[in-house]
C-alpha positions as CSV (number, residue, x, y, z in Angstrom):
1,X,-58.2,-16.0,-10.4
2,X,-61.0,-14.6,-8.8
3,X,-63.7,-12.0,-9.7
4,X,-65.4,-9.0,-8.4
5,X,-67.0,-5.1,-8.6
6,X,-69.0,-2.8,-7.5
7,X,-72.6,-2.3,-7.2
8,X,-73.4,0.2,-9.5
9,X,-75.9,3.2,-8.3
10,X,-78.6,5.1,-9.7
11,X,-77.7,8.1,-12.1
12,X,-79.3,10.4,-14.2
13,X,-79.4,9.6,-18.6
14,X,-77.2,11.5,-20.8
15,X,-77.3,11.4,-24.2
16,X,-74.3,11.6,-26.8
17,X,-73.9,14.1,-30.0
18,X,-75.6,10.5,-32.0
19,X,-78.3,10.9,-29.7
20,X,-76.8,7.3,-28.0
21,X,-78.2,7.0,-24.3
22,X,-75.4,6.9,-21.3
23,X,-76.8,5.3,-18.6
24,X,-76.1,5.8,-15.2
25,X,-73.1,7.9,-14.8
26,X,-72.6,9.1,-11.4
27,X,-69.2,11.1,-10.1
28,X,-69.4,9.9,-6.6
29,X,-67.2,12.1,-4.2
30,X,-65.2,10.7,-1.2
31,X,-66.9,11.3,2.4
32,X,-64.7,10.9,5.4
33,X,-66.3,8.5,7.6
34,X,-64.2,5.1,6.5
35,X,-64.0,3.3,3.6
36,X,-66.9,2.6,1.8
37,X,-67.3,0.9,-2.2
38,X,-69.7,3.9,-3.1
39,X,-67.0,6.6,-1.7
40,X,-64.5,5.4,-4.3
41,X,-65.7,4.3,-7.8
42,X,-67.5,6.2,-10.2
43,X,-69.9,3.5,-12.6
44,X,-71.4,2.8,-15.9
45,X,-73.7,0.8,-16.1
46,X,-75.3,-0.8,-19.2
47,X,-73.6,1.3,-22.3
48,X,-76.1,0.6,-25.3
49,X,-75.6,-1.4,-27.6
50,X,-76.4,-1.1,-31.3
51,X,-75.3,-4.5,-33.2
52,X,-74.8,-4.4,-37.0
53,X,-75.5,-7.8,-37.5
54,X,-75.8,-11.7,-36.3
55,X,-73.6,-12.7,-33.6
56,X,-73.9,-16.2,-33.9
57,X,-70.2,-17.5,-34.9
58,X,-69.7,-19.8,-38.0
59,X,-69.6,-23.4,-37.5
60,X,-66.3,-24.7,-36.8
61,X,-64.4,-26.0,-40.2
62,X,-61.8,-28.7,-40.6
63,X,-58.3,-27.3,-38.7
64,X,-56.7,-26.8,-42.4
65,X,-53.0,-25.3,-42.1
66,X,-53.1,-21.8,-44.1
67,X,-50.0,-20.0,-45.0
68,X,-49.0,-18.3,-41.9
69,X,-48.9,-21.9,-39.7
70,X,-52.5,-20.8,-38.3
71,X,-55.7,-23.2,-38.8
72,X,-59.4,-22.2,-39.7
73,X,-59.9,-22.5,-36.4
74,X,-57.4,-19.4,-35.0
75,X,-58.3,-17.6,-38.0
76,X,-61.7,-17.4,-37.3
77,X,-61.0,-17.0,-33.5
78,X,-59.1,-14.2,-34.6
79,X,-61.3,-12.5,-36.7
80,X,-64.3,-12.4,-34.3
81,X,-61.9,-9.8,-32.9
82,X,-60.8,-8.1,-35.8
83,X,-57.2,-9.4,-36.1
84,X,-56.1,-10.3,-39.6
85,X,-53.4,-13.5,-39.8
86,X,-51.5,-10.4,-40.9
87,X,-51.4,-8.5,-37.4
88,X,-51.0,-12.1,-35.8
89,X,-48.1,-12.4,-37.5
90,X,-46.7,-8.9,-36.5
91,X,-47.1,-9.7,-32.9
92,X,-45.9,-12.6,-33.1
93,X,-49.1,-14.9,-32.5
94,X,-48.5,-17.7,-33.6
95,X,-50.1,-21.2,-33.3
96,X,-49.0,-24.3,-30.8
97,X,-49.5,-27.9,-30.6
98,X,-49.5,-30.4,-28.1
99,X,-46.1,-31.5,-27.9
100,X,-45.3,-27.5,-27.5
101,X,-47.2,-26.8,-24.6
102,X,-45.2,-28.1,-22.1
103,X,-42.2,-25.6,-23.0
104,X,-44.6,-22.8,-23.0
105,X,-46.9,-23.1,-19.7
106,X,-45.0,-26.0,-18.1
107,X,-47.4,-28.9,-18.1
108,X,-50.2,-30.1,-20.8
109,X,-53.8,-29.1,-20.7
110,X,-55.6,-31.8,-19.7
111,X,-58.7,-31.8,-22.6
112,X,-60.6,-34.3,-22.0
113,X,-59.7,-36.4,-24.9
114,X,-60.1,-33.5,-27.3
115,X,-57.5,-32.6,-29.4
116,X,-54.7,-30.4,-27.4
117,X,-54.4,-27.1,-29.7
118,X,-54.1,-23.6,-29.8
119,X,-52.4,-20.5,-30.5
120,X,-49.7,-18.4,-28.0
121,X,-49.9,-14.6,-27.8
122,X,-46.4,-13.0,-26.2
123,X,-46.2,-10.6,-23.8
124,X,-43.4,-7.6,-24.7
125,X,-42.1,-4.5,-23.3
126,X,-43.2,-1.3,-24.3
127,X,-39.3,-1.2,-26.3
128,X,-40.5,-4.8,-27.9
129,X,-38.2,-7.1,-25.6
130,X,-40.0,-9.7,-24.4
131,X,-41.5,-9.9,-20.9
132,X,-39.3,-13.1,-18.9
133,X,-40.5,-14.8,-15.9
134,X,-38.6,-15.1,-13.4
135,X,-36.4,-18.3,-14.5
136,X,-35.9,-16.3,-18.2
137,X,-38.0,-18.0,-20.1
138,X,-40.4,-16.2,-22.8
139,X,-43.7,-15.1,-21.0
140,X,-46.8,-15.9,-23.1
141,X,-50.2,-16.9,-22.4
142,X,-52.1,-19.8,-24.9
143,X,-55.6,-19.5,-26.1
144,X,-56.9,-23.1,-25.9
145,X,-58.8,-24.5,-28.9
146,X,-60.7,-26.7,-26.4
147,X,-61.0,-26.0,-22.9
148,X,-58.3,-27.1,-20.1
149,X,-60.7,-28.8,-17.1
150,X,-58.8,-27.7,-13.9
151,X,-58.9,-29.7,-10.5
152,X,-61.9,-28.5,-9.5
153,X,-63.2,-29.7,-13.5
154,X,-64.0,-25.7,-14.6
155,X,-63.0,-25.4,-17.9
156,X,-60.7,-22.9,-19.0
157,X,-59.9,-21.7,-22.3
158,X,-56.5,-19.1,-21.7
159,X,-53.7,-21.0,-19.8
160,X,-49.9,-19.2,-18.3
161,X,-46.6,-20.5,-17.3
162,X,-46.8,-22.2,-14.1
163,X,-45.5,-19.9,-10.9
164,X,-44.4,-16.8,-13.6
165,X,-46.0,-13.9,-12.3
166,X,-48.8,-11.6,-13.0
167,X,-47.4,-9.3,-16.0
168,X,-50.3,-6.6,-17.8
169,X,-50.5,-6.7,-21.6
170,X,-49.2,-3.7,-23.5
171,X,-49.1,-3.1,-27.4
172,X,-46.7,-0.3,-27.6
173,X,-48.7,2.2,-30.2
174,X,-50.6,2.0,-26.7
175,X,-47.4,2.9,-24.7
176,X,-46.6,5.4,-26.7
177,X,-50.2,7.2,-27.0
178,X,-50.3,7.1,-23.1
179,X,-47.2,8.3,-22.6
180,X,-47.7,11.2,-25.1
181,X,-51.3,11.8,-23.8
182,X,-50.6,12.4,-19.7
183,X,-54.0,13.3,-18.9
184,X,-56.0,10.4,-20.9
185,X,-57.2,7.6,-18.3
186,X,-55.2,4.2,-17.6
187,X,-58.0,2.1,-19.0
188,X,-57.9,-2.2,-18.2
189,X,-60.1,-4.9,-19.3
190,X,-59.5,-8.5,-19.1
191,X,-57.8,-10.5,-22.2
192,X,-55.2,-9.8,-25.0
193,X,-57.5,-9.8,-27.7
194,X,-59.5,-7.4,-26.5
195,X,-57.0,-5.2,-26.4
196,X,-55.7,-6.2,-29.8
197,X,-59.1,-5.2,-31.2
198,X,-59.5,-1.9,-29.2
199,X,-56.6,-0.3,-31.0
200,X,-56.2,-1.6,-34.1
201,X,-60.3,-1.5,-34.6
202,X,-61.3,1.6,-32.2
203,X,-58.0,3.5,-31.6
204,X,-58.7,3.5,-27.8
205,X,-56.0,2.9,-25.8
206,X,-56.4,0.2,-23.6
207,X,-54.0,-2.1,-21.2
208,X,-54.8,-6.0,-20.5
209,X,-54.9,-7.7,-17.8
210,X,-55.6,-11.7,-17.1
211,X,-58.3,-12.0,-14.9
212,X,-60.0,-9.1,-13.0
213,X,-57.4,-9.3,-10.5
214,X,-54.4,-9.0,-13.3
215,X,-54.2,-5.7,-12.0
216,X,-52.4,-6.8,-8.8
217,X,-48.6,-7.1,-8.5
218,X,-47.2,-10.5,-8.1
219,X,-48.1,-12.6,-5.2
220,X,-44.7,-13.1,-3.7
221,X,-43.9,-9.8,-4.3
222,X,-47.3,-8.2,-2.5
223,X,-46.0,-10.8,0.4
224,X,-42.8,-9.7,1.0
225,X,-43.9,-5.8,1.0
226,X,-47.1,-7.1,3.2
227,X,-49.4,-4.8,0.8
228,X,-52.1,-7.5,-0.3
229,X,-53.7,-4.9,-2.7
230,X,-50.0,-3.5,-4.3
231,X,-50.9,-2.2,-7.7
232,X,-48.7,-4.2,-10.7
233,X,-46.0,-2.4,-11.7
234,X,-46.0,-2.3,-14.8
235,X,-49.4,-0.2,-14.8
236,X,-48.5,1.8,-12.2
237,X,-45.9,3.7,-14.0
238,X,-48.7,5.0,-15.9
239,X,-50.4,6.3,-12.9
240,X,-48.8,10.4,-12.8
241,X,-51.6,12.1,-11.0
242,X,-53.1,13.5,-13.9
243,X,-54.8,10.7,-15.1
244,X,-57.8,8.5,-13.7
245,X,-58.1,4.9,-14.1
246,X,-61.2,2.9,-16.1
247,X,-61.8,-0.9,-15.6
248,X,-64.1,-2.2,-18.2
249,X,-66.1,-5.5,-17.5
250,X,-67.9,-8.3,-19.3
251,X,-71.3,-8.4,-19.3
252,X,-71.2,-11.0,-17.1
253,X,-70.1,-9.0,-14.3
254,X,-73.9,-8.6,-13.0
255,X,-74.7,-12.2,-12.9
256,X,-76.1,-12.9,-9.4
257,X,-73.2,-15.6,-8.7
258,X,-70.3,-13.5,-10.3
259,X,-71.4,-9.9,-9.1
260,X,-70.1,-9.7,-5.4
261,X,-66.6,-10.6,-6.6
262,X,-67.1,-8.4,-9.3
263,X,-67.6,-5.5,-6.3
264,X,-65.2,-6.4,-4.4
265,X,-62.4,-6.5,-7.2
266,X,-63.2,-2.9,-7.9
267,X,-63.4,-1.7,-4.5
268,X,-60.3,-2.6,-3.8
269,X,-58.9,-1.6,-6.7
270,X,-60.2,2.0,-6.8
271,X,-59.1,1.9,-2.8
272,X,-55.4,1.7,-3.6
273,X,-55.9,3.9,-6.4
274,X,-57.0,6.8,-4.2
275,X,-54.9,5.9,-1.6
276,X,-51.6,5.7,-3.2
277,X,-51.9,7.8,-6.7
278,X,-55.3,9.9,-5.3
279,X,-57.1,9.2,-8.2
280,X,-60.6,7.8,-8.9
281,X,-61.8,5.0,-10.8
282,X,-64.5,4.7,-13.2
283,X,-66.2,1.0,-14.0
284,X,-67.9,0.1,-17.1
285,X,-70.1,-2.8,-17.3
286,X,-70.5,-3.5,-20.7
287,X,-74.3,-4.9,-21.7
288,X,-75.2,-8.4,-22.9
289,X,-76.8,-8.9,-26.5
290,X,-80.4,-9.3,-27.1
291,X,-80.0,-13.0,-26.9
292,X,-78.0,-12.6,-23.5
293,X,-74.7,-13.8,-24.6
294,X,-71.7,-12.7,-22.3
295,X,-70.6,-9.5,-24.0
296,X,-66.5,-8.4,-23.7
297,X,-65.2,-5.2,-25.1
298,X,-63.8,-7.1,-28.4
299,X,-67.3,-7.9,-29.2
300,X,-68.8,-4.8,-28.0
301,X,-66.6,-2.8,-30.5
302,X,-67.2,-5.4,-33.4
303,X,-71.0,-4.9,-32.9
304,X,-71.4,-1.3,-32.6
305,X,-71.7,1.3,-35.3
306,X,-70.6,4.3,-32.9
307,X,-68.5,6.0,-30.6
308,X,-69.8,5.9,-27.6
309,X,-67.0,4.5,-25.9
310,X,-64.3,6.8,-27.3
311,X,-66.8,9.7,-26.1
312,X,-67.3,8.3,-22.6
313,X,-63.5,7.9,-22.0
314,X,-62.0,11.5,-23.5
315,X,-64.5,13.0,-21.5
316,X,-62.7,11.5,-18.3
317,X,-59.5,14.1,-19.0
């Protein structure tokens, strides 16, 4: 999938009740001469970040099977995002091999000779069924314990079932917080451990989607209905016109060759949100490390000692 955002203007500093700096908040208002990105999208940019330690990951051990069918490997993978082998196991993450893979995303990653390995994560309902594509089978996505190289030889670590659909990612304490909590903001970031971690870590609610354009409905359906920007269904039952909508990006999204994707993604994005549900967006673009590794909000809650974020998105009700 593709990329993109919105160019994120100058705004004046707040500071939080830790004294933390907010940097460049600005509530843009709509004008009425066309569409244009800076009429529709409010911005962060460049949350601080205060890191409690190293971020430099532990070498890789020998995959050992432990008790729960998970090797070092996931556990570690698991626990630079705060999920214990114990909340894998509730949700039902659980590791695959190579001979699995097939049944699961419909072909086998093509590793370069490295060994083909990795653990599944399901997508459910918010009653706990389990999403099905459209020929019934399970939907999950794989986290790849080496990368897949695609045609075009990018590597790519998360892989899905072949032709399934686009389908957000939905823990249902989060459900169920959202739907008790009309006002609070719809908020999306890319990844399901992400959002693993920002609930079970940081009690903020948070959705997934795969990709920044995960929060578009599916391709055959946007055709048929000849709305290429159709909001996915399953987040836009959340959208009541009481609460906003917040898209949180990787540090990454600033990167010269990344960044005009980046603004396009959101400006279309916060376009159909004002035009259908008349509702604004607010972007986040979360800040790289001091060593200028890419930075999601997994990591960003890990690292940080405060609550910054949690501040920055009650005060959107």
């Amino acid at each position: 999938m593709k990329t993109e955002e919105e160019k994120t203007p100058s705004g004046s500093q707040r500071t939080n009740s830790e004294g933390h700096k907010i940097e460049s908040i600005n509530n843009i208002q709509s004008s009425d001469d066309g569409f244009k990105q800076e009429k529709f999208v409010s911005a962060i940019s460049n949350i601080r970040m205060t890191t409690k330690g190293s971020s430099q990951v532990p070498a890789e051990q020998p995959s050992l099977e432990n008790a729960y069918g998970m090797t070092k490997w996931f556990e570690k993978d698991l626990a630079k995002s705060g999920i214990s082998l114990e909340l894998a196991a509730d949700l039902d993450i659980a590791s695959v091999h190579h001979e699995e893979f097939f049944s699961i995303i419909g072909f086998k990653p093509n590793t370069r000779g490295m060994p083909v390995a990795g653990y599944k994560i399901p997508f459910k309902n918010p009653d706990g069924s389990p999403v099905l594509t459209p020929d019934g089978n399970f939907y999950a996505r794989v986290r790849l314990q080496h990368p897949h190289f695609n045609r075009e030889g990018k590597p790519v670590r998360y892989l899905a079932p072949i032709s399934s659909g686009i389908y957000p990612y939905i823990i249902s304490p989060v459900h169920k917080f959202l739907m008790d909590n009309p006002r609070f903001p719809l908020v999306l970031t890319e990844g399901e451990k992400k959002i693993i971690c920002a609930w079970y870590c940081n009690k903020t609610p948070v959705i997934g989607i795969s990709g920044i354009w995960g929060w578009l409905e599916s391709k055959h359906v946007r055709d048929e209905l000849g709305e290429p920007d159709l909001i996915n269904a399953g987040l836009a039952r959340y959208l009541n016109g009481q609460r906003g909508c917040v898209i949180i990006f990787d540090s990454d999204c600033t990167e010269p060759e990344k960044a005009a994707s980046f603004d396009i993604c959101a400006f279309r994005l916060a376009r159909e949100l004002k035009i259908k549900f008349n509702t604004q967006l607010l972007r986040i673009n979360l800040p790289a490390d001091d060593s200028g590794e890419k930075i999601g909000l997994d990591d960003y809650i890990m690292k940080n000692n405060n609550r910054l974020l949690l501040e920055v998105l009650f005060g959107q009700q």
